[in-house]
C-alpha positions as CSV (number, residue, x, y, z in Angstrom):
1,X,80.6,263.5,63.1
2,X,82.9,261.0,65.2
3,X,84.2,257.4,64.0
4,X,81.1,255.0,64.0
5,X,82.4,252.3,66.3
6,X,81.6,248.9,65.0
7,X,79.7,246.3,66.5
8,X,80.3,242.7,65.5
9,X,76.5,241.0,65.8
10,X,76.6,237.0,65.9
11,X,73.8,235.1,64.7
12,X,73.0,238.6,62.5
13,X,70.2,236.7,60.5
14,X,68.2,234.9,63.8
15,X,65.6,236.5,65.7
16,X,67.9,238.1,68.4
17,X,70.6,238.7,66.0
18,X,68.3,240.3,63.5
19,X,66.6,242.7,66.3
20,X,69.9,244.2,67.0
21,X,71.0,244.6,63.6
22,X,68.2,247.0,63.1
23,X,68.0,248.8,66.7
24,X,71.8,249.4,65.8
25,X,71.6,251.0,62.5
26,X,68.0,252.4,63.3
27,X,70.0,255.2,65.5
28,X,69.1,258.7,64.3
29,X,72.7,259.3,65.5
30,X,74.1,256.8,63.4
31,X,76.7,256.2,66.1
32,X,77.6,252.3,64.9
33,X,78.7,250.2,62.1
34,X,77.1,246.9,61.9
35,X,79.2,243.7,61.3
36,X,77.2,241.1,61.3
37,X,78.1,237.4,61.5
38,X,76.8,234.5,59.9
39,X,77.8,230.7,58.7
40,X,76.0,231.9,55.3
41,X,76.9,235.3,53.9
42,X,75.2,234.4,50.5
43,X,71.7,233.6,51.8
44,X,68.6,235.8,51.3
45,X,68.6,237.4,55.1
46,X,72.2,238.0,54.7
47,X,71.7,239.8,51.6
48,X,68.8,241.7,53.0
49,X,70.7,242.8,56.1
50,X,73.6,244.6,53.4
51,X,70.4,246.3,52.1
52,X,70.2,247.8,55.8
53,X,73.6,249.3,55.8
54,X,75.5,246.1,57.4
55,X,78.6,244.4,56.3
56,X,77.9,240.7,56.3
57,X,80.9,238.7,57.2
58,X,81.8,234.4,57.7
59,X,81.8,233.3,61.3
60,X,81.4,229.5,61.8
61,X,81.1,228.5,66.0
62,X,83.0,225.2,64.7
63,X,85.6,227.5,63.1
64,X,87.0,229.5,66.2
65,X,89.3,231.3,63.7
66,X,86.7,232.6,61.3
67,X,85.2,234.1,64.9
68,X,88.6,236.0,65.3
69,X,88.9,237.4,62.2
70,X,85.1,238.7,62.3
71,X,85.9,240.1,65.5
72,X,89.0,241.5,65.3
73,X,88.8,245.4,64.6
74,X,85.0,245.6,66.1
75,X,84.6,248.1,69.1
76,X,82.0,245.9,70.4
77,X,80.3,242.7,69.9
78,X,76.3,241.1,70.6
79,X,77.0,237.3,71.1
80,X,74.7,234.7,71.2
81,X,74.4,230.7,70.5
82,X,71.1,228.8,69.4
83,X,70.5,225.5,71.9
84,X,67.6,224.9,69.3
85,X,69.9,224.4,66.7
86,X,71.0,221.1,68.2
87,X,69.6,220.3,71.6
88,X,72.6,219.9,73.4
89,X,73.9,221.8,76.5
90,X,77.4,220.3,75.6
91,X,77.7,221.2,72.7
92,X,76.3,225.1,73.5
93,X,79.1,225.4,76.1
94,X,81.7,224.6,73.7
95,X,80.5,227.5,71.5
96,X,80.1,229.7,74.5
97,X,84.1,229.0,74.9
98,X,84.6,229.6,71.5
99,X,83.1,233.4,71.5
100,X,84.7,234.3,75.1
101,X,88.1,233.0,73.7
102,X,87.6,234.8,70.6
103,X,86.4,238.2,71.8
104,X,89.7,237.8,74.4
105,X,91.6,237.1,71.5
106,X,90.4,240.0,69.1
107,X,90.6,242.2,72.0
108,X,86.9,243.0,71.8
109,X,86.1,246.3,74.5
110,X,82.6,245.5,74.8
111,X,80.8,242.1,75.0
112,X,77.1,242.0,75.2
113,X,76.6,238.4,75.6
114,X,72.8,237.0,75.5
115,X,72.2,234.4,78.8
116,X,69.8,233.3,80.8
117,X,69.4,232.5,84.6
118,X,71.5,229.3,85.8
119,X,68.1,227.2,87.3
120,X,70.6,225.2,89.5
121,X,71.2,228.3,91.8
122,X,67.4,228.2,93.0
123,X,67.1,224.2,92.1
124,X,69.6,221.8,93.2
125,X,69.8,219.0,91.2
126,X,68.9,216.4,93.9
127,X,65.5,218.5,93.9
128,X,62.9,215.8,93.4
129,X,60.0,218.2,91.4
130,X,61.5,217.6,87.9
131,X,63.8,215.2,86.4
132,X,67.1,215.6,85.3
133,X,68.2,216.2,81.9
134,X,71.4,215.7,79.9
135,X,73.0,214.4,83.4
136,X,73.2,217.2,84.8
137,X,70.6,220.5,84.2
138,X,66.9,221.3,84.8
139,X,66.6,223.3,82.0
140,X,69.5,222.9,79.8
141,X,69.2,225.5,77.4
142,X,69.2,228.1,80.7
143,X,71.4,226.2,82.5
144,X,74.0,225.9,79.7
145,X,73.6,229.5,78.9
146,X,73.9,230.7,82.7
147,X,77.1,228.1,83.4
148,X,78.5,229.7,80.4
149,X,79.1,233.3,82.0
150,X,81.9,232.6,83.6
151,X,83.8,231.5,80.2
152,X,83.5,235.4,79.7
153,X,84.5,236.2,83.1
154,X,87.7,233.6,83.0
155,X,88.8,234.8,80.1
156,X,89.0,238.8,80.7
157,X,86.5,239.8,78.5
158,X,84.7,243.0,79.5
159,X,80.8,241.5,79.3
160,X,77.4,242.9,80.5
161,X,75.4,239.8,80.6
162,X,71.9,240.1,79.1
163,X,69.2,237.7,80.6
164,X,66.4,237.3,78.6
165,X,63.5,235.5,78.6
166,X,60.0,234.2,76.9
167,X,59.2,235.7,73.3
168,X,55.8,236.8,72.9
169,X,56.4,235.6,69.5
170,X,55.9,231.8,70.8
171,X,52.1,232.8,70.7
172,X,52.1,233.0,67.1
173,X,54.1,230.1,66.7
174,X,54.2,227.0,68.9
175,X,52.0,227.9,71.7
176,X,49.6,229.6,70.0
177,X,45.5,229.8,71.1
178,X,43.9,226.6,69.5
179,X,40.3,226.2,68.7
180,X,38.8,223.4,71.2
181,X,35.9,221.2,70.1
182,X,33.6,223.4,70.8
183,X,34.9,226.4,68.9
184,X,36.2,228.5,71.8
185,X,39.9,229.2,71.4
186,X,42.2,228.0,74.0
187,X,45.6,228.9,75.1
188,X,47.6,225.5,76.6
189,X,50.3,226.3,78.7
190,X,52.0,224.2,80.7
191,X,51.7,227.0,83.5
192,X,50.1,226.7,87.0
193,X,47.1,229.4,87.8
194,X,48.1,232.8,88.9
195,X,51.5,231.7,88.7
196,X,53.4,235.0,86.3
197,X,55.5,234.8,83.3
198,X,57.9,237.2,82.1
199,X,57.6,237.8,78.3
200,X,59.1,240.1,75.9
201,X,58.8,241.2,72.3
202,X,62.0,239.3,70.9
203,X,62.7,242.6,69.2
204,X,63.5,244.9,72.2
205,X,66.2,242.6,73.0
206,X,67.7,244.2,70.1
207,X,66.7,247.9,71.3
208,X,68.4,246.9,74.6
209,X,71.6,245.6,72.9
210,X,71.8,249.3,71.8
211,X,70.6,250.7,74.9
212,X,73.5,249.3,76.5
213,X,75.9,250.3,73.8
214,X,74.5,253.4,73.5
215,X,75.1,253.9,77.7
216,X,79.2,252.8,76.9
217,X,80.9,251.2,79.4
218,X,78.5,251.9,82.0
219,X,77.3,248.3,82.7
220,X,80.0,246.3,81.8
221,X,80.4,243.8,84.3
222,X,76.9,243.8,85.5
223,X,73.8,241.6,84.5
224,X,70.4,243.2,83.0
225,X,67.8,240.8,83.3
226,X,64.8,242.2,80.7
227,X,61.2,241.7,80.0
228,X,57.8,243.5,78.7
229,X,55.5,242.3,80.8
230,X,55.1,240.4,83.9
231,X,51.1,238.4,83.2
232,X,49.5,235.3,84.4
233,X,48.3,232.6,82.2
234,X,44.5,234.1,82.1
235,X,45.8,237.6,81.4
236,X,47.3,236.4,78.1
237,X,44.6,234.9,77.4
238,X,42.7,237.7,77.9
239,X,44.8,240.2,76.3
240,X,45.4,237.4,72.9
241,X,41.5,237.8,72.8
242,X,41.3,241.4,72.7
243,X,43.4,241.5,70.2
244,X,42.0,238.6,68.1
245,X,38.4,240.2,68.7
246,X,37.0,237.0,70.6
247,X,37.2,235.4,73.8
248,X,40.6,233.2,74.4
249,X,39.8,230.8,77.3
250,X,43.5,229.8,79.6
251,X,44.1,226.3,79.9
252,X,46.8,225.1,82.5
253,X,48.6,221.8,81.4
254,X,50.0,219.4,84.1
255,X,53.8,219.8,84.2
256,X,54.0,216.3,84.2
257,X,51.2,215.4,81.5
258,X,53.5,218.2,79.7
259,X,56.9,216.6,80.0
260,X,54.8,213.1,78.9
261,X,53.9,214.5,75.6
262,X,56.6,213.0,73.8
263,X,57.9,215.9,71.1
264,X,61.5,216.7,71.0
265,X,62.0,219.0,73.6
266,X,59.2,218.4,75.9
267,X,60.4,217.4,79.0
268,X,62.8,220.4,78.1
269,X,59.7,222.9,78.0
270,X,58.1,221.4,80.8
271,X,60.8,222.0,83.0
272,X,61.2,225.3,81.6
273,X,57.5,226.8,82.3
274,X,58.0,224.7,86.0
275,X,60.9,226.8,86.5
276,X,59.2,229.7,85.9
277,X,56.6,229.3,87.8
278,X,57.9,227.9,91.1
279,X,60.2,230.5,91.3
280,X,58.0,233.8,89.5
281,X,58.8,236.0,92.3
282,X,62.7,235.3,91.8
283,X,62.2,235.3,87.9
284,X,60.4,238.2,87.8
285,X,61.7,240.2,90.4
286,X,65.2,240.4,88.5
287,X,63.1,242.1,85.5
288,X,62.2,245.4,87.2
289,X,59.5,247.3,84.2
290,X,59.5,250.9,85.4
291,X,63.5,250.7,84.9
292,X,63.4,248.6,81.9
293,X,61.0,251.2,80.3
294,X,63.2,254.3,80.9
295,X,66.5,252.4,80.1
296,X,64.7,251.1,76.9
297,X,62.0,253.3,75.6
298,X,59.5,252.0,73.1
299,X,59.8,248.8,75.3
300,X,56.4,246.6,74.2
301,X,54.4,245.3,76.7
302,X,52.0,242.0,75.6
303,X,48.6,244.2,74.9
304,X,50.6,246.9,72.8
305,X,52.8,243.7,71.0
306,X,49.2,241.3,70.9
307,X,47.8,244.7,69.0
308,X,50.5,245.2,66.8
309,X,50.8,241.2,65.5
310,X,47.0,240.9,65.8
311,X,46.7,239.7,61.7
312,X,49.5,237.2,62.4
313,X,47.6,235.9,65.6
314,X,44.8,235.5,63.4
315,X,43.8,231.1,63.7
316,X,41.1,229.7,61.7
C-alpha cells in the first residue's frame, strides 16, 4: 500500500468541515490521512472525529502561525471560513488571507478552498434592486468569499475553487415548513414563483472535496461550482410534503417585506434568495447535474435527501 497523503481539513468540526472528514477517511482505498483543524481540540466533536481515524490538531484564524504549523507537512488542504460566526465581510477576508498565506507558507500542493460566486460580477453595486451592505457587497457572505479567490491566486497557491451553494439542511432548521392558521404547512421563502434554486445536501460537499482529491491535480486551477438539485419554490414544497406525508403549500415572501423583517441577517438573506433568483439561469447554469453526478456519485438530490431526513422534518 502507498503513503496516505494527508489532508489538512479546517473547520474539521462544522458542517462542511465535518462532511469531508468522513468522505476522506470513508475511502475503501484508504488513500488519505485526516488532519483536521480546529480552535478546540478538547471539545466533544473533536474527540469524536479521533474516534473516526483523524488527528485533531490547534489552528486559530487569529493565530496565522498555529495555521502554519497545522499545515505544514499536509499533501493537501480543504479550507473554509464561517461569515456566520461573526457577520462581517471584513473580517472573513482577513481570514481568507490568513489561509492563502499560510498554505503559501507551508507549501501546501493542493488547496481545495470552499467559495461562492462574487454577486458584483452580474450586479454592480450602483444596481438600484437591493441595497447595499457593509459599504460595499450585495451579499456579503458571497461576495467576501468570491473577492477572496484571488488571495489564493496572488499568493501561488495551487487552489481548485469550490462554489457551493444552499444546504437542504436550512429546511430543517431555519426555513423550515410552518404550520399556518389553518393547519396547512407552509414553506416561506423569500423566493419569486418559478424562479429555481440550487440546493445541495451539505454532505456531498464533503464527497466532492474527495472527489477532487481523489482526481489529483486534475482541477487545480479551475472552479467547480456544485449542487443536487436545481427546483422551484413549489417543487420543494412539494417534494418536503411527500416526504412529511401531507401537503406543504409554497409561500413566496416579498424581497422587500423580507429584508424589513428585522432579524440579524435579514437584509443579508433577502439579498441572497434575490440574487438567486434574478440571476437562476447564471446560478444554475454553472452547476451542470449530469456532470456533478458522475464526478460525485451518491450525489443527493432534494426528494432522495427530503426521504432520508424525513423524521427530522417532522413539525408539530
Amino acid at each position: 500500500m502507498s503513503e496516505q497523503k494527508i489532508i489538512a481539513v479546517a473547520g474539521a468540526t462544522g458542517s462542511q468541515g465535518g462532511g469531508v472528514v468522513r468522505a476522506l477517511l470513508a475511502d475503501p482505498q484508504k488513500r488519505f490521512a485526516v488532519r483536521a483543524l480546529t480552535r478546540d481540540t478538547g471539545s466533544a466533536s473533536a474527540e469524536a472525529l479521533r474516534q473516526l481515524g483523524a488527528d485533531v490538531v490547534r489552528a486559530d484564524f487569529e493565530d496565522e502561525g498555529s495555521v502554519v504549523a497545522a499545515l505544514t507537512g499536509s499533501y493537501g488542504a480543504f479550507l473554509v471560513t464561517n461569515f456566520w460566526a461573526h457577520g462581517s465581510a471584513r473580517r472573513e477576508l482577513d481570514e481568507t488571507a490568513v489561509l492563502a498565506r499560510a498554505a503559501a507558507a507551508a507549501d501546501v500542493a493542493h488547496v481545495v478552498w470552499s467559495t461562492l460566486e462574487d454577486t458584483r460580477s452580474l450586479l454592480p453595486l450602483d444596481d438600484p434592486r437591493m441595497p447595499v451592505l457593509q459599504d460595499h457587497y450585495n451579499v456579503p457572505h458571497f461576495d467576501a468569499k468570491g473577492e477572496g479567490n484571488a488571495l489564493f491566486a496572488d499568493a501561488g497557491v495551487p487552489t481548485t475553487y469550490l462554489n457551493t451553494t444552499f444546504y437542504f439542511q436550512n429546511f430543517i432548521e431555519a426555513l423550515a415548513p410552518r404550520r399556518g392558521d389553518d393547519g396547512v404547512l407552509t414553506l416561506s421563502l423569500p423566493f419569486e414563483e418559478g424562479r429555481l434554486l440550487s440546493g445541495v445536501d451539505v454532505a456531498d460537499i464533503g464527497r466532492t472535496v474527495f472527489s477532487i482529491f481523489a482526481a489529483g491535480g486534475e482541477y487545480i486551477g479551475k472552479t467547480l461550482s456544485l449542487a443536487g438539485d436545481h427546483l422551484t419554490g413549489a417543487e420543494y414544497a412539494s417534494q418536503l410534503g411527500d416526504a412529511l406525508g401531507e401537503p406543504v403549500r409554497f409561500q413566496s415572501v416579498p424581497y422587500d417585506t423580507f429584508r424589513g423583517f428585522g432579524f440579524p441577517g435579514a437584509e443579508e438573506m433577502g439579498n441572497m434568495f434575490q440574487y438567486y433568483g434574478d440571476f437562476d439561469t447564471e446560478f444554475t447554469g454553472a452547476r451542470e447535474l449530469e456532470w456533478l453526478r458522475r464526478f460525485v456519485p451518491g450525489l443527493n438530490d432534494f426528494r432522495t435527501w427530503a426521504a432520508e431526513n424525513a423524521q427530522a422534518l417532522k413539525v408539530a
